[in-house]
C-alpha positions in Angstrom: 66.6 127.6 51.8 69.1 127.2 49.1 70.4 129.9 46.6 68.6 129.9 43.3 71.8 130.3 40.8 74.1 127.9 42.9 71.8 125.7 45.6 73.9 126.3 47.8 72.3 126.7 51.5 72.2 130.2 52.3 73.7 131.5 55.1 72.3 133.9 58.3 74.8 136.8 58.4 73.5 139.1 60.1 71.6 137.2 63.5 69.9 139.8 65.3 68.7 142.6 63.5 66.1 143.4 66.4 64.8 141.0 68.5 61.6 141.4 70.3 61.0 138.8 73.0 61.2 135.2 71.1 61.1 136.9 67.8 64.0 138.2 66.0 64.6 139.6 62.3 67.8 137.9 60.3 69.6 138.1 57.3 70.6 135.7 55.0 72.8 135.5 52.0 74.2 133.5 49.4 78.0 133.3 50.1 79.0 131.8 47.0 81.4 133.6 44.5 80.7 132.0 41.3 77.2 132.8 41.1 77.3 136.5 42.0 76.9 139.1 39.2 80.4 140.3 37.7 82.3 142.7 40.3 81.1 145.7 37.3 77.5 145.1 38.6 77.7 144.7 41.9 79.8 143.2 44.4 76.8 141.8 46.5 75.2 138.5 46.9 72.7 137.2 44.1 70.5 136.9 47.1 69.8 138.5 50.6 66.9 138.3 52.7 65.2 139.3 55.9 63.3 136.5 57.6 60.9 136.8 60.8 61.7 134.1 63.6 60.9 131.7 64.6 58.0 132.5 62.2 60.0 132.0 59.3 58.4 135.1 57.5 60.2 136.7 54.5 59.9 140.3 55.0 62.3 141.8 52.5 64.2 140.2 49.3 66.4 141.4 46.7 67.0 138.2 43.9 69.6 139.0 41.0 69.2 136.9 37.7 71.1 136.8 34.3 69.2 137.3 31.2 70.4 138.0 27.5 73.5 139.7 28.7 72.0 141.7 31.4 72.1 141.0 35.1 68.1 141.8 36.9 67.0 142.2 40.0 63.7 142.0 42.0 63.3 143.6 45.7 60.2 143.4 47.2 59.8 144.9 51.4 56.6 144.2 53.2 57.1 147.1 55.3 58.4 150.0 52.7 55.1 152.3 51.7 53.2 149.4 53.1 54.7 147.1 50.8 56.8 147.8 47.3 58.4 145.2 44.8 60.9 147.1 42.5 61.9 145.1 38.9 65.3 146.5 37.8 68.2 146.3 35.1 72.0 146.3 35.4 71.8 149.5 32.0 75.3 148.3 31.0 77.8 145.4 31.2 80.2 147.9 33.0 77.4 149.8 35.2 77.7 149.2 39.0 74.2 150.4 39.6 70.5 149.2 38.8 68.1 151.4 36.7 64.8 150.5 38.3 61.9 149.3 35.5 58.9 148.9 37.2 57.8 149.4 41.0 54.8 148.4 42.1 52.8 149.4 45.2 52.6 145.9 46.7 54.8 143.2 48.1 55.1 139.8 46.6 55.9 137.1 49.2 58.2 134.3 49.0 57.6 131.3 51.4 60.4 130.3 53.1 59.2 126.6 53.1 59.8 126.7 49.6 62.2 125.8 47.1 64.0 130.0 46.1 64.6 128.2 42.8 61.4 127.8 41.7 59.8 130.8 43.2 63.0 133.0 41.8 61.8 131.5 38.1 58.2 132.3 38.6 59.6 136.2 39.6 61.9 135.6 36.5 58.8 134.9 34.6 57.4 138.0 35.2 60.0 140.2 35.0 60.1 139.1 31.5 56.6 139.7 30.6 57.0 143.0 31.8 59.9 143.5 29.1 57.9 142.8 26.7 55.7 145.8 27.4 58.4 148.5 27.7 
C-alpha cells in the first residue's frame, strides 16, 4: 500500500505486535519527511496502521490531511468500544495536539487491497461534510 500524500510504499515498522500462531498484528508507516504535517503539529507519520496477517486486515488507522491551512486527521480502531472513528483538527498552526470534532461509535474499514489514496479522499470527503455542519 502506498502513502496517500507522497505514494510512497509504506513501510512495516513495528513486525510483531502479537503473533498468534500464523497470524501476527503489524505496523506500518509512511517514512517520508516531506509529506508529514509541520514539526508544530506533530512529529508523526501522515499515516500509521495496524494490519492483521496474513489476512491483510486493517484493524486500526490514523490518516493526516491538509485542508485550508489546517492539518486533519481520521483514526478509526475496530477493537476500541467495539469500534470508534474519531475526525479531528490541528486548533492552530502552532498547536502540537488534535482537538477531536466528531467520534462516532463505529469503525470505518479501509481495504488493504486498495489504493490509501483514494480511500484517504473518500474519508477526506466526509470529514468535510461534517465541517459544514459544525
Amino acid at each position: 500500500m502506498k502513502c496517500h500524500l507522497c505514494g510512497e510504499e509504506l513501510v512495516c515498522d513495528n513486525i510483531n505486535m502479537w503473533k498468534l500462531e500464523d497470524r501476527r498484528m503489524v505496523g506500518y508507516g509512511c517514512r517520508n519527511k516531506s509529506c508529514r504535517p509541520p514539526s508544530t503539529v506533530s512529529t508523526d507519520s501522515s499515516v500509521f496502521m495496524h494490519v492483521v496477517l496474513p489476512d491483510e486486515e486493517v484493524t486500526y488507522y490514523l490518516l493526516r490531511f491538509p485542508h485550508r491551512d489546517k492539518w486533519y486527521q481520521v483514526a478509526s480502531s475496530l477493537f476500541q468500544d467495539g469500534g470508534e472513528t474519531t475526525f479531528s483538527v490541528s486548533e492552530a498552526p502552532q498547536a502540537v495536539s488534535y482537538k477531536p470534532l466528531i467520534k462516532l461509535p463505529r469503525f470505518i474499514p479501509l481495504d488493504w487491497r486498495q489504493p490509501l489514496d483514494i480511500q484517504a479522499a473518500a474519508l477526506s470527503e466526509k470529514m468535510k461534510t461534517l465541517l459544514y455542519f459544525l
